[in-house]
C-alpha positions in Angstrom: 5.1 -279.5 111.1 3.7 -278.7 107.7 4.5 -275.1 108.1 7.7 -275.7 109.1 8.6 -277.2 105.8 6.7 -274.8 103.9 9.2 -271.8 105.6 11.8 -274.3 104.7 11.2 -275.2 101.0 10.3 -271.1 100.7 13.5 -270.2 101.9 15.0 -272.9 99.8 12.8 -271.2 96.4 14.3 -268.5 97.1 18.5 -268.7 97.4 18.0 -271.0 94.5 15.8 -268.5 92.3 18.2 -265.6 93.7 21.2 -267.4 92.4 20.0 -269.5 88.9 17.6 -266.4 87.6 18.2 -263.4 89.5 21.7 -262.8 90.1 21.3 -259.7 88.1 18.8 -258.0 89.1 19.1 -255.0 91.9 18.1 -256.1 95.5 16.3 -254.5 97.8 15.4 -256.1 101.0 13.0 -254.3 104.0 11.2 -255.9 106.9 8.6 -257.9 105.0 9.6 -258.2 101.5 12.6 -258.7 99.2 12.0 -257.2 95.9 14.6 -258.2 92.2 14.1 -255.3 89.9 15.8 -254.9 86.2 15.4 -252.9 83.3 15.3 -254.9 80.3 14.6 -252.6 76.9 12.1 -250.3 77.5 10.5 -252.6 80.6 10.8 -252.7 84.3 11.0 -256.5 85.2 10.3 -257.0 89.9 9.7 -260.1 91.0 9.3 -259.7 95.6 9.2 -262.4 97.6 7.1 -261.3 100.7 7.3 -263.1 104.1 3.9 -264.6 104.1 5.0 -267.1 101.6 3.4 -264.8 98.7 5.2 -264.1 95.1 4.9 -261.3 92.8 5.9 -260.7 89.3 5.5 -257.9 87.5 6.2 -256.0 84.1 6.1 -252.5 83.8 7.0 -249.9 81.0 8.6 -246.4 81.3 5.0 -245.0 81.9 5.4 -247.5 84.8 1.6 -249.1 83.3 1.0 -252.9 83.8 2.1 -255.5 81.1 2.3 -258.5 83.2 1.2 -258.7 86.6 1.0 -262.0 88.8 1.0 -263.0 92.7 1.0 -266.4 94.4 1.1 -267.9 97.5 4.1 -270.4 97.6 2.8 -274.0 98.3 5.7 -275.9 96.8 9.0 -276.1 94.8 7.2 -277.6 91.8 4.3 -274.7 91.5 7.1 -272.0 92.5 9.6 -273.5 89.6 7.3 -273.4 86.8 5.3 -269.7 87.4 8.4 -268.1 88.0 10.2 -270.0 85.3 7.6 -268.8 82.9 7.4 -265.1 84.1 11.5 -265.5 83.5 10.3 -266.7 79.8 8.2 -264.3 79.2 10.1 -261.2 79.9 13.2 -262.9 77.7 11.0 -262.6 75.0 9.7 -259.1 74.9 10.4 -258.0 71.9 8.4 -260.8 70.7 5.4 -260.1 73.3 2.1 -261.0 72.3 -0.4 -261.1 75.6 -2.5 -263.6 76.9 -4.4 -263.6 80.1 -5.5 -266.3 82.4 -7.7 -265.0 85.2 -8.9 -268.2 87.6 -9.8 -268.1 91.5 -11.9 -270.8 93.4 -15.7 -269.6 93.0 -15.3 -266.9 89.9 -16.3 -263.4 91.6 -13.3 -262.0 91.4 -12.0 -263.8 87.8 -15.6 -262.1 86.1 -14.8 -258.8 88.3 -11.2 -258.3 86.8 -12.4 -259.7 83.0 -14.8 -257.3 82.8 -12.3 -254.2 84.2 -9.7 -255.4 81.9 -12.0 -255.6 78.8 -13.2 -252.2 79.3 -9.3 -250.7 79.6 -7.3 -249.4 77.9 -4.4 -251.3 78.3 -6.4 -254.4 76.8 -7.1 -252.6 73.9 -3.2 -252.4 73.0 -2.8 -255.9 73.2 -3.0 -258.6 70.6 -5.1 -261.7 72.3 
């Protein structure tokens, strides 16, 4: 029964996303995914909603690198509301865009694994944190 609610409060997420943040954003819908994609400035701005209840936001410039990149897996309205709010946030205020990065997963392999690619990047090295 949980799962049926979870596929109904997912579907919910998104009509209400689609039509309060994303109304202008190009659609493109396949088997598995429905992806929102607009330019804003000099930015790429996709947020996808995949059928296995996962989110993805991302950032990218005209060299198509990574400024923001973040996926979750739906669990409710609440959690949905406020990542993808914020994501919304943050690419509202580009132009004043000053990075910061949260990396957390439940043991820490994978958290130290992608701190220590990030810190030797480049792409790190062009922010301000």
């Amino acid at each position: 029964m949980n799962l049926f609610y979870r596929d109904l409060s997912y579907t919910f997420f998104y009509l209400w996303a689609e039509k309060c943040f994303l109304s202008d954003f190009k659609i493109n819908k396949s088997e598995n995914v429905i992806t929102f994609t607009k330019s804003v400035f000099q930015y790429t701005i996709i947020i996808s909603f995949y059928s296995n209840h996962i989110i993805e936001e991302q950032i990218l410039d005209k060299e198509e690198r990574i400024h923001y990149y973040m996926h979750f897996e739906f669990i409710d309205l609440l959690q949905a509301n406020r990542f993808v709010s914020d994501f919304i946030q943050c690419f509202k205020n580009l132009n004043n865009y000053k990075s910061k990065v949260l990396l957390c997963c439940s043991c820490g392999i994978t958290s130290a694994f992608f701190c220590g690619t990030a810190a030797a990047s480049y792409l790190c090295r062009t922010f301000e944190y």
